[in-house]
N, C-alpha and C positions, 0 to 999 in steps of 0.2 A: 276248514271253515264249514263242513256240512251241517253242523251246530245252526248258524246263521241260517245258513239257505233252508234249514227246517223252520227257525222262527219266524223266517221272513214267509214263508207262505202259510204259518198259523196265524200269524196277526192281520195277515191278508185278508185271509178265510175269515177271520171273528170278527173285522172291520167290517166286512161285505156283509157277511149273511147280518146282522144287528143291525147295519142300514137300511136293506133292505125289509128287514122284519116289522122296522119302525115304518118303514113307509106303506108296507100295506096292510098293517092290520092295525098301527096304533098312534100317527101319526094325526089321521083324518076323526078320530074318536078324540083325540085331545084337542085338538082345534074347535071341537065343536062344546067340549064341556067350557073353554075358557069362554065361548061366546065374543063380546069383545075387546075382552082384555089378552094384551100379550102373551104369544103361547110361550111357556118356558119349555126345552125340550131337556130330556133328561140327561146327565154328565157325561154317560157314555154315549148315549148316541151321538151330543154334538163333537165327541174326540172322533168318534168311528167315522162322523161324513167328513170330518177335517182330514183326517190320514188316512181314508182308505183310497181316494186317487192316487197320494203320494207313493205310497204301499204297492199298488198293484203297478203303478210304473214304474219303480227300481226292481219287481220282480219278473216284471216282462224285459225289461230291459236286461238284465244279468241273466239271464233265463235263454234268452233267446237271440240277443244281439252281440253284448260284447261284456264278460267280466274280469273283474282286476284280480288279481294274484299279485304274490310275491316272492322271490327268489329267497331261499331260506337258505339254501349251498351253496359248494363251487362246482358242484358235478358240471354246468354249461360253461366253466369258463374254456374259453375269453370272451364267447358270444355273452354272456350274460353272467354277471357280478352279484356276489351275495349283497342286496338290497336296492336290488333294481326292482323295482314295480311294473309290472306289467300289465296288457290288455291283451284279453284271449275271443279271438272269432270263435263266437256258441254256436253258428249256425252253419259255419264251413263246411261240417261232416253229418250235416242233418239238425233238426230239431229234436231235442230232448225235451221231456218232463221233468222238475227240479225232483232235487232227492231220489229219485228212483233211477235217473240218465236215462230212462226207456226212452230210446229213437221211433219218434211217431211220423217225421216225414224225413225222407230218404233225400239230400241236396246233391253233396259230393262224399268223395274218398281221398283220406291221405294223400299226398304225393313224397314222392322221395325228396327226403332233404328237408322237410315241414317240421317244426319242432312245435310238440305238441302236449299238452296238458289232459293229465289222466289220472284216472282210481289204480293204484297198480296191483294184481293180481293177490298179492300177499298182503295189501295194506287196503283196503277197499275204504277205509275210512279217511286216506289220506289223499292229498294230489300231488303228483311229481310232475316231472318236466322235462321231455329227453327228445333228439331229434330222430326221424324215420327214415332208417339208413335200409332197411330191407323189406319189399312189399311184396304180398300173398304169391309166392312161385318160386322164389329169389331164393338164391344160395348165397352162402354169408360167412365169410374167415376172418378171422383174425388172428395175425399171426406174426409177433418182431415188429407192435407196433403199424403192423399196415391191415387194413383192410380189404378182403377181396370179396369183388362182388361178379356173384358166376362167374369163377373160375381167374377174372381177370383182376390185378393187383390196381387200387388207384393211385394215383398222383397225387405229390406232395411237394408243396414247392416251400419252403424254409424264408421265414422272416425273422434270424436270431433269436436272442433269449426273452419272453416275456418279465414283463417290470410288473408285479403285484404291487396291489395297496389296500389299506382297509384289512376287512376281514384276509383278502387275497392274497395277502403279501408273501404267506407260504407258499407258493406258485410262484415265486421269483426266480430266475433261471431254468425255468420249464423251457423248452424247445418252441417257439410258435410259428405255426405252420399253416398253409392254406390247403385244406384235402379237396382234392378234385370230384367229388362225388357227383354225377351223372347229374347236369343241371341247375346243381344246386351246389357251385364251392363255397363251402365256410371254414374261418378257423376253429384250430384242435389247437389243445398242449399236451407235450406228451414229456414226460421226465426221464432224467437219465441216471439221477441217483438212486436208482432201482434196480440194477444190474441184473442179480441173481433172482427178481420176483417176478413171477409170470401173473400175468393180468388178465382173464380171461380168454385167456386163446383156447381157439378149438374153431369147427365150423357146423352151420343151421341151415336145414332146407326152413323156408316162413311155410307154412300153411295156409290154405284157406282160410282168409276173412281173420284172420292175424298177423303182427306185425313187429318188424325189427328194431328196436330201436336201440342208440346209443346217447351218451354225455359227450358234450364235447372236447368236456376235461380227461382222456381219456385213462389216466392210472388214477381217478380217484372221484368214479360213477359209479353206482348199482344199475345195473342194466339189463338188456336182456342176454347179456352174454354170463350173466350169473343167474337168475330168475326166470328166463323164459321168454316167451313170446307176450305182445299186446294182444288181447283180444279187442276185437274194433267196437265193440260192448262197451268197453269200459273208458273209449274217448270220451273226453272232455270238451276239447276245443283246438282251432291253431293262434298259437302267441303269434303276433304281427308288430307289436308298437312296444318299446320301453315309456310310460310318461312320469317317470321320477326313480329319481335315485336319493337312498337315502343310509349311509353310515355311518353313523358315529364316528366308530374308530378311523375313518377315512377325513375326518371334517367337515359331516353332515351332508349336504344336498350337491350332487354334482352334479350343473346343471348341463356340464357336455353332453350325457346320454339322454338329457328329457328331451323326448321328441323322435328318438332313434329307433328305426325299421330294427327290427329282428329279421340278418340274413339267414 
């Protein structure tokens, strides 16, 4: 969607400045030629003063408070379903600039566990969505399925087979599990018809002012166990609220998840 978020601060820009142009240099010169008959003001200017409040508050608002996204994968399931609609805190990890994401005031930083919406290193034009299992110091394994974080193996406590639907229904008989991650337990699925396929095992010291993240789906994310580290540059925001769901192939709107915290 950086499409949008470019058109939205061009038609900002040409709303604002052509109001403003009309009001000091040619607004007060027409008034005075019509004398007293009614001033007609010209086509653009009266669209420009009509939409350019509109304009500048859906771009301070998506800009700076809170924007919608949409889950395009399964990489987060079970936490989040292809066609869940989301809202993302813009300002949780700082304020940004649109289009550019330059951080101009410094708020907070990640925490472990925070799933989080970004430009990913190889895709800078796109936005994913993965949560932050390892922050700037952290050593990081994966290995048969489990996660170790410095040195130590987490906990995984087993809620049978998950039931897909919709787009997800391939994820039917996945494992679903609740990982213990330091603060933050969410569910994972993890699959077993996979026997012979290694899924990104190996282990990551995180770096300085970079950051680990994974999917919750865990045999069928891109992440940084294939890609790399987040640089904290390239945040977007933290998802916090599901407010719609929407899949076709599922039977349209399910209105269980409107309204649901993102654990």
């Amino acid at each position: 969607m950086r499409w949008f978020e470019a058109a939205l601060v061009i038609l900002t820009l040409f709303t604002g400045i052509v109001w403003l142009l009309d009001k000091w240099f040619f607004a007060e010169a027409r008034a005075a030629k019509a004398g007293l008959l009614e001033v007609t003001e010209p086509l653009i200017v009266d669209y420009s003063k009509a939409f350019f409040p509109v304009l500048a508050a859906v771009l301070c608002l998506r800009s700076f408070v809170a924007e919608p996204f949409r889950i395009p994968s399964s990489s987060m399931m079970p936490t989040l379903l292809v066609g869940d609609f989301i809202l993302v805190n813009k300002f949780a990890y700082g304020l940004r600039l649109p289009i550019t994401n330059h951080k101009v005031i410094a708020i907070g930083e990640p925490k472990r566990g925070d799933v989080v919406v970004f430009h990913p290193p190889q895709h800078p034009d796109q936005d994913w969505i993965k949560r932050v299992v390892g922050l700037p110091g952290d050593t990081v394994a994966y290995h048969d399925d489990t996660v170790f974080l410095n040195g130590r193996p987490l906990t995984y406590t087993s809620h049978g087979r998950y039931v897909g639907k919709g787009q997800g229904v391939d994820a039917t008989g996945g494992r679903l599990l609740t990982e213990g991650l330091p603060g933050r337990p969410h569910p994972v699925l993890e699959r077993d018809d996979r026997p012979f396929f290694i899924q990104g095992e190996g282990e990551w010291t995180v770096p300085a002012g970079e950051y680990f993240v994974m999917g919750d789906n865990r045999d069928n994310s891109e992440d940084s166990r294939f890609w790399g580290f987040l640089p904290e540059a390239d945040l977007r925001g933290k998802a916090f609220l599901i407010w719609m769901n929407w899949d076709r192939s599922a039977g349209g709107i399910d209105f269980s998840r409107v309204g649901s915290r993102i654990p």
